[in-house]
C-alpha positions as CSV (number, residue, x, y, z in Angstrom):
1,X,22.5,7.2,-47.7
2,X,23.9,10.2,-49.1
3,X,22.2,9.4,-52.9
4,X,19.0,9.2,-51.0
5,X,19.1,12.4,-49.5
6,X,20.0,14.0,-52.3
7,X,17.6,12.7,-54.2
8,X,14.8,13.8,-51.5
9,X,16.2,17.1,-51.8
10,X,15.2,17.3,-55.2
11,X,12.5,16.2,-54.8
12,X,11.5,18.4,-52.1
13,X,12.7,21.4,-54.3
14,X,10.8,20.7,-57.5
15,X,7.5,19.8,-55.6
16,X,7.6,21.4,-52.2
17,X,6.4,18.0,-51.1
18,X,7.9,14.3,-50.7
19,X,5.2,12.2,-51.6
20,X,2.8,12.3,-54.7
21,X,-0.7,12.5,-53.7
22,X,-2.4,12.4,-57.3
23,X,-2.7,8.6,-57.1
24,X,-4.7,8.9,-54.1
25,X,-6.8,11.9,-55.1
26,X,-8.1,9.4,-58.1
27,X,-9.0,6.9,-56.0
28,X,-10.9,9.4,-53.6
29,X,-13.0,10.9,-56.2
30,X,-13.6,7.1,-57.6
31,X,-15.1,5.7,-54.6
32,X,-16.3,8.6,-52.9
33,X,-19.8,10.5,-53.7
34,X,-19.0,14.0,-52.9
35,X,-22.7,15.1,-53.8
36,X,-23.9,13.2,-50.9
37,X,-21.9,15.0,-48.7
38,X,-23.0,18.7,-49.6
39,X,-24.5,20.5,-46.9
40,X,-28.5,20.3,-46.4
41,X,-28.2,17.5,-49.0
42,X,-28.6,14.0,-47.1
43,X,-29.7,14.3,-43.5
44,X,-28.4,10.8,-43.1
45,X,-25.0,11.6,-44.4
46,X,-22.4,13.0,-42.4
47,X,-19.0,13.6,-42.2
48,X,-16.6,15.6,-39.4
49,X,-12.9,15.2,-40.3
50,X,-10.2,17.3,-38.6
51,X,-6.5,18.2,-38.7
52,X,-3.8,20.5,-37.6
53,X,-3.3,24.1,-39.7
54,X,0.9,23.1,-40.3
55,X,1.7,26.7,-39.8
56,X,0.0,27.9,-36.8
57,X,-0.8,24.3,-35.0
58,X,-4.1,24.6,-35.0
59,X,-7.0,22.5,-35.0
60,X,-9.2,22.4,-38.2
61,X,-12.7,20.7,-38.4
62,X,-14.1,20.2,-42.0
63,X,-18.2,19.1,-41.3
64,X,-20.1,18.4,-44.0
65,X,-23.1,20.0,-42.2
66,X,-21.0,23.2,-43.1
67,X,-18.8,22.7,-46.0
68,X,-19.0,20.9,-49.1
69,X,-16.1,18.1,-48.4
70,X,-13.8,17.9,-51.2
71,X,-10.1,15.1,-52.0
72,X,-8.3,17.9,-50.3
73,X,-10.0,17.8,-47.3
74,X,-9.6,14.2,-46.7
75,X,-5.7,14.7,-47.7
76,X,-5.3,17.3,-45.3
77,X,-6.0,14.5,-42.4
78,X,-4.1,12.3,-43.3
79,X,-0.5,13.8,-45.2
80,X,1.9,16.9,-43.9
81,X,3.6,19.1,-46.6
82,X,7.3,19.1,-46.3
83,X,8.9,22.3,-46.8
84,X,12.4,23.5,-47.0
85,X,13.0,26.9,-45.8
């Protein structure tokens, strides 16, 4: 359990985060169309995503009616960065 640990450590300390999300940012950008998302684009497209600001606890609401909805916003509802302080 100890190896493990350590090993997360370094991890943690190289990275600033646990988990690799570059193998999910590909598969976002392959099967999702960004440019229908765009604001004032498709009237029939629509996308409200939210999350929690890590720092502050605060709710966060990414609509694509008002911003252009990128891989980082759809990472940022679903994964936490790990820090170590």
């Amino acid at each position: 359990m100890k190896i493990l640990s350590l090993i997360l450590t370094i991890l943690v300390l190289q990275s600033g985060h646990i988990y690799d999300h570059s193998p999910l940012i590909v598969t976002l950008e392959k099967y999702i169309d960004y440019d229908k998302l765009k604001p004032d684009e498709s009237p029939n497209s629509w996308l409200i995503l939210t999350a929690v600001h890590i720092l502050t606890a605060a709710p966060l609401t990414f609509d694509s009616f008002k911003h252009q909805i990128t891989s980082k916003h759809v990472l940022a509802t679903s994964s936490y960065q790990f820090k170590v302080n």
